[in-house]
N, C-alpha and C positions, 0 to 999 in steps of 0.2 A: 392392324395389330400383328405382333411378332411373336413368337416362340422361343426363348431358349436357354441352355440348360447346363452349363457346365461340368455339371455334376456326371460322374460314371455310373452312380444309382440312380437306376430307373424304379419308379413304387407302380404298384397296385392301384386302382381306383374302386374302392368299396363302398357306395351309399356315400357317394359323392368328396370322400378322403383319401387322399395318397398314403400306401402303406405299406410295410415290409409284408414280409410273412409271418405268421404266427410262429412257424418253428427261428425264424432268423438266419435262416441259410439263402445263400447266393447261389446265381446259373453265372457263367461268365457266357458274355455276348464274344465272338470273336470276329474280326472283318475279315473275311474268305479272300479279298483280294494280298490281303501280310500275313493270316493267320496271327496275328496279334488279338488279343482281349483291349478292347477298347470303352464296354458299358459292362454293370453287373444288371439284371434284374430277378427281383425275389421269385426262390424257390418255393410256391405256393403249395398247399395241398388241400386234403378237406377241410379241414377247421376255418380253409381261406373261402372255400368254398362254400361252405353252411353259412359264412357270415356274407359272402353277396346274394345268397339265395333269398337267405330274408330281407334282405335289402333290395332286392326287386319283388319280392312279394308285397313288400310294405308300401313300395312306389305304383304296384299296378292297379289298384281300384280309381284313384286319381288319374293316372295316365291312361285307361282305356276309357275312364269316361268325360274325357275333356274331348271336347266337340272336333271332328276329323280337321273340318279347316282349321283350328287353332294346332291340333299336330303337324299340319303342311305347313305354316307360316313356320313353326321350330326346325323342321327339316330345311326348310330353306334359307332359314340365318344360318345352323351348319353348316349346308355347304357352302357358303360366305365367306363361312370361318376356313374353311379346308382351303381353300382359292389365296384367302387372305395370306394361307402359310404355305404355300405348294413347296416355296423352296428348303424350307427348311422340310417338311416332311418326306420330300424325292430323296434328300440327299440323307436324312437318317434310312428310309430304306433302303437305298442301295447300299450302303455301307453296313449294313445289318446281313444282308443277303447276296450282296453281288451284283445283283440284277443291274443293266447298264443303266445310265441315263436317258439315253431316247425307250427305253421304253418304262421305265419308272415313272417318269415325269410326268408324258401323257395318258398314262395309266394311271393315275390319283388323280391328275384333274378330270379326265373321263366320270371317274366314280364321284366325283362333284356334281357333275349333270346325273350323273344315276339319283344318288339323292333328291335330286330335284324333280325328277321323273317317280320315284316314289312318295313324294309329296304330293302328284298330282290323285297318282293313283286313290291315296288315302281319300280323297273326294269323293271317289265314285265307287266308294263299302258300299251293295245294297243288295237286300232281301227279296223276295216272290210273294205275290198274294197268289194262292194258289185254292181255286171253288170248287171242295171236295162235298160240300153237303150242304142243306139250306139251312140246316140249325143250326149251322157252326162259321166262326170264322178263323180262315188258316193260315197260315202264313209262317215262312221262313227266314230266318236271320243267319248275319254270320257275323263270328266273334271270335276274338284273339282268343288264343289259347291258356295265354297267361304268363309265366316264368318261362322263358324258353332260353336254351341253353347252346351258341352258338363254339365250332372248333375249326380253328382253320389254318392255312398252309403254309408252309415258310415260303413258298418262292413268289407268290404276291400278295401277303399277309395285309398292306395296308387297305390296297386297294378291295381285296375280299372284306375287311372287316367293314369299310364304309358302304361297299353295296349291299351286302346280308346286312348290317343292324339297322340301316335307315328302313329296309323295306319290313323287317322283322319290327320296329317299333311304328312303322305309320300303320299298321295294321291293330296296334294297341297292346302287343306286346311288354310284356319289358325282360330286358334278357340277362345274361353271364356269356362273355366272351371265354374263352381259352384260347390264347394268341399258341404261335409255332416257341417250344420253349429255347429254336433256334435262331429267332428273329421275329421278339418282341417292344423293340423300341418305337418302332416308331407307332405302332398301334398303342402303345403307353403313353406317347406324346398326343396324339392324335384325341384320345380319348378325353381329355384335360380341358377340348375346346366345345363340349358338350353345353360344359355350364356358360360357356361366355356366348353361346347360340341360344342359353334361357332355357336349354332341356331338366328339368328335374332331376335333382341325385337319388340315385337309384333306379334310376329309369335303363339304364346301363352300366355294367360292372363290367372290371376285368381282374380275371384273375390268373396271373402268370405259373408255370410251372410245367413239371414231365407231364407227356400223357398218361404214365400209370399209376400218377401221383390224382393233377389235380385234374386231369380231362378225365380218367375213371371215376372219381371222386364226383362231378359233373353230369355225368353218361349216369350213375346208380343213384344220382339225388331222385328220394320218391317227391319233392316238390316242382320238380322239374319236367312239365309235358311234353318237352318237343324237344329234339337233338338237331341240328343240323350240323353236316360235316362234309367236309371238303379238303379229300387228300389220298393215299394209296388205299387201292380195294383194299389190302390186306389186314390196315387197322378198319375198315370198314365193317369188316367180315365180323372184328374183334367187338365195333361199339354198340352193332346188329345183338352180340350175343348178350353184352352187357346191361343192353335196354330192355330185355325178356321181362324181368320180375318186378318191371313197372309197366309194361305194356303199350311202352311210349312212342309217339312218334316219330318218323325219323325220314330226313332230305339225306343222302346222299350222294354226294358228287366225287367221284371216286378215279379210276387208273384207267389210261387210253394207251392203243397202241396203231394209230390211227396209220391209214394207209392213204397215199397219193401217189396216185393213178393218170401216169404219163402217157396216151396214146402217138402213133406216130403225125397225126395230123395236127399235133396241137402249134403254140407259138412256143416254138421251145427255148427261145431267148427268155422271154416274160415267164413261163413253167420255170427255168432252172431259178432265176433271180426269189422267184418265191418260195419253190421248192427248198432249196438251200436257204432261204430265212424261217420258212419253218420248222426248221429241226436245229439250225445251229443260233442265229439269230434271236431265236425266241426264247428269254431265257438262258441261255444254254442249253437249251433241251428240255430248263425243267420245265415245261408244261404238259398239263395232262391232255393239251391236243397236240403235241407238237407234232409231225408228220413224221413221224422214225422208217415206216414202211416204204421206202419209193417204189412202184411195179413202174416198169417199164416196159413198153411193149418191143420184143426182143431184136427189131429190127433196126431201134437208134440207142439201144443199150449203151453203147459201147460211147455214140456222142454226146450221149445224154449225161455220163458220167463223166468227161470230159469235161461236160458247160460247168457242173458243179464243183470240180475239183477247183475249174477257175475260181469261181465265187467262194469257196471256200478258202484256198489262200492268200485272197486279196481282204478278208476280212482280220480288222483289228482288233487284238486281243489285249488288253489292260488293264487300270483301273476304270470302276463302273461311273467315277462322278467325272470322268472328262468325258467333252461329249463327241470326241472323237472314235472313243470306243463302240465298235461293234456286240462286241461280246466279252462279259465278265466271267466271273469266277466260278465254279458252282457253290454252294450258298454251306457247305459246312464239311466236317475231315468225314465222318461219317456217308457222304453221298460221294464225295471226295473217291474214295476207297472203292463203294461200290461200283462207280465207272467205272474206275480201273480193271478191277474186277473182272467184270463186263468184256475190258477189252483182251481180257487173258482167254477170258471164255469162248469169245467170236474166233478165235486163230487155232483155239484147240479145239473147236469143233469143227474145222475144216474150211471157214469161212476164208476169202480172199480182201485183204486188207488194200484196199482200191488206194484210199490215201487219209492222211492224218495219224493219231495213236502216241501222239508225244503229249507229256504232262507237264507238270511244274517247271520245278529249275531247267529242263532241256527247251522251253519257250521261252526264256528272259536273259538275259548276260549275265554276269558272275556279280555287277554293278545293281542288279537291278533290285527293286524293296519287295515287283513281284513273284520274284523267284519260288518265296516260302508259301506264294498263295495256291489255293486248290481252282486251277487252272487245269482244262484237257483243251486241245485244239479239237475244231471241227474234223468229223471223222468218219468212215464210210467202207462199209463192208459190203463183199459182192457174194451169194450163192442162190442157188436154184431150190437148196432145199429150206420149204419153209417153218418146218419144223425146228431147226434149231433155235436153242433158247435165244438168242438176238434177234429171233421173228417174233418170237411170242411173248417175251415178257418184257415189261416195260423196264429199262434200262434210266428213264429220266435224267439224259445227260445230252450233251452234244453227238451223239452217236446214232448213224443212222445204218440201215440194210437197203440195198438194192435186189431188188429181183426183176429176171425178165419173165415177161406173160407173152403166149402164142396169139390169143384170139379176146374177146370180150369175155366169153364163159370162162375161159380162164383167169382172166383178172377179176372177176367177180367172186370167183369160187376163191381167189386165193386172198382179195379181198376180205371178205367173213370169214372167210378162216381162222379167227380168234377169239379168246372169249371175252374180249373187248369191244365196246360197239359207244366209243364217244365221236366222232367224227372222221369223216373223208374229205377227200381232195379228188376231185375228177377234171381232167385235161383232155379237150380235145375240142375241136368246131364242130363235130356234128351234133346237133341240135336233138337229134330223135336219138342219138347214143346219149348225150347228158341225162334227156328227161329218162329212158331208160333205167341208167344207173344211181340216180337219185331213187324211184322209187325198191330200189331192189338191192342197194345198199345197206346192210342194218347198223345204222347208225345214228345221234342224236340229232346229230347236224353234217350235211351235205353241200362243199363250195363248187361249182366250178368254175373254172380258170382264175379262181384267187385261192387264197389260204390264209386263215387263222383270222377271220372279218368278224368281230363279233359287234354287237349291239345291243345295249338295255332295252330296244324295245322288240328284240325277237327272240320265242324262249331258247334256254338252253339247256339239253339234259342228256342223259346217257343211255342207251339199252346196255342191255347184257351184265355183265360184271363191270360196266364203267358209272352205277347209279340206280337211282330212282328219285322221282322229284325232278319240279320244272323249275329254273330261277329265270330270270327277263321276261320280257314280255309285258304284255298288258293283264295277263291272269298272274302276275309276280305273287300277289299276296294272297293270293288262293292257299299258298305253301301253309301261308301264317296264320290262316283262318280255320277257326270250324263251322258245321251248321248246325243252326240248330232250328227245330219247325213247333212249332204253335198252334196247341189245338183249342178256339174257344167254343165251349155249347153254349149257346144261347135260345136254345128253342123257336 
């Protein structure tokens, strides 16, 4: 089976029907790599939101109590379904977002096998009999929480929404998405294959719109037990405050400003080739591990920057759906801007502009369609002091900082030096320095001599201001569960 749509309105899916908004107003979708509006999808708010709340309320007594295996066979013709349509689903998210093709592509059908790996989990729900007395019998359960209320990010929107709601419904949930109101299509097509995989309507809703519209409206629903969200600390800090006067739940997956840590013993061919796909390749930076920090240790400083600059001007800057492309656009004018931003800030705070810092029309010919698109080249700044704002605050673009380090303590020290703690990068062959800087690292996840390796079945979560809450893994739906224990007397 196939997908598709001609249509530039994209709807809503509420209790299993495609719909506008209740007010009847439009978001325009625009493609980052022309800056042209190319879908509309409805401008949702609470009214859109009250009516899928009830609509997964309605759907969850039936859907938590249908037997775990009968939810793992449904999760499994989904991902069926998602496999069935890769192409058409890669290619509405890239053009939604930018995001290139080699990593669109296998990043949706990745989150195909994640699905299927939370089908399995859904099997092995189980409780404790736990012999606290001779009169009684005790025991502990766990159970879905109920309506839960998923928000997630534009720069891998499709892929987040198929790994959060399959593990959020094989746990017995049923939920309310709030897709990115910047790149919602393809999680609006996506959604659509729920029913043809046999899942019940209302088992999942989606309701498009602002964050301060219908994600606030989501975040303050008192029917809604659990928030999960995936995106800058800084709305994090906001939906933390907004959950107060329900007491709710909440996963955060939040802002990294992760450091990768070059020693001089490392293979620094293989270090640069990754290193520079972690910050520029990846996204364009937008990812919330991308490696923006490089420490180098001050003795190949100077080559080390050199291997990158190679790697970074031999990468291809274009459209995201040829799969020649390296690196796409950033994903809307609004992030667009902030780079730039960004690169005004690094040169006025004294920083030395190593190489890259060209935008739009100065990357394309006068001929080209992507002249108008929100396009920065790979790009790289050098200083020693790590306090300026291009160390410490997440930038989420193609833009990276080098710094050199003297000794280990120093790169460690300069390391954690942030209030970010989602992951690192550690380079080097000595075995007793990796095991070292892995434990003494504060961060969620720890590579060395790779970068940005991830897998559904090891968890992943953030210290510091980059989160709370574990997603992968084999304890995945722990996130989704509660406990609850059982006291019988029986004398």
């Amino acid at each position: 089976m196939t997908i598709h749509d001609d249509s530039i309105d994209y709807l809503q899916l509420i209790d299993g029907e495609l719909r506008p908004s209740r007010n009847g107003q439009w978001i325009d979708s625009v493609n980052p790599a022309t800056s042209q509006v190319w879908a509309r999808i409805p401008a949702g708010g609470a009214g859109d939101v009250d009516d899928a709340v009830r609509a997964a309320k309605s759907a969850l007594d039936s859907w938590r109590a249908l037997p775990a295996a009968a939810r793992a066979a449904l999760l499994r013709s989904w991902a069926a379904t998602v496999r069935d349509n890769l192409d058409t689903l890669w290619r509405l998210d890239a053009t939604d977002n930018g995001r290139a093709r080699r990593e669109a592509e296998p990043a949706i059908a990745g989150a195909a096998s994640q699905i299927e790996f939370h089908a399995g989990l859904a099997e092995t729900i189980t409780g404790d009999t736990v012999l606290v007395s001779d009169s009684a019998t005790t025991y502990s359960v766990r159970e879905p929480f109920g309506v839960v209320g998923l928000i997630i990010p534009w720069n891998a929107p499709l892929a987040m929404f198929l790994a959060k709601v399959s593990a959020a419904i094989a746990a017995g949930n049923t939920i309310v998405v709030k897709p990115p109101e910047r790149a919602s299509v393809s999680v609006l097509v996506a959604v659509q294959l729920l029913e043809k995989a046999g899942i019940p309507r209302g088992v999942v809703n989606v309701v498009t719109g602002e964050g301060s519209s219908a994600g606030e409206a989501l975040v303050r629903h008192p029917d809604v037990r659990k928030i999960s969200f995936t995106g800058s600390t800084a709305t994090g800090r906001r939906i933390t405050e907004n959950s107060v006067a329900n007491i709710k739940s909440l996963a955060l997956e939040l802002g990294g400003k992760s450091p990768n840590i070059v020693f001089a013993d490392a293979d620094l061919e293989h270090a640069a080739d990754v290193v520079a796909a972690g910050i520029y390749t990846a996204s364009a930076g937008q990812a919330c591990i991308a490696g923006s920090r490089i420490l180098v240790e001050e003795a190949i400083l100077d080559d080390f920057v050199e291997r990158l600059r190679s790697r970074a001007s031999a990468m291809v800057l274009g459209n995201p759906l040829d799969s020649q492309t390296d690196m796409g656009p950033l994903a809307f004018d609004g992030q667009y801007d902030k780079v730039r931003e960004y690169l005004q800030i690094g040169r006025q705070e004294g920083a030395t502009l190593a190489f890259g810092g060209r935008c739009g029309n100065e990357l394309f010919p006068p001929e080209s369609p992507l002249r108008d698109g929100y396009f920065v080249e790979p790009t790289l700044f050098l200083t020693e002091d790590p306090q300026l704002r291009v160390c410490q605050e997440e930038i989420f673009g193609p833009v990276a900082v080098a710094m050199p380090f003297a000794d280990e303590a120093d790169a460690l020290r300069l390391a954690n030096d942030s209030g970010y703690g989602l992951a690192a990068g550690v380079w080097t062959q000595n075995l007793s320095r990796a095991l070292r800087f892995t434990r003494r690292l504060e961060a969620g996840t720890v590579w060395v001599n790779t970068y940005r390796r991830l897998h559904w079945a090891l968890p992943f979560g953030g210290q510091k201001e980059s989160g709370t809450g574990t997603s992968n893994g084999p304890t995945t739906l722990d996130e989704w569960l509660e406990h609850k224990s059982v006291w019988i007397e029986h004398g």
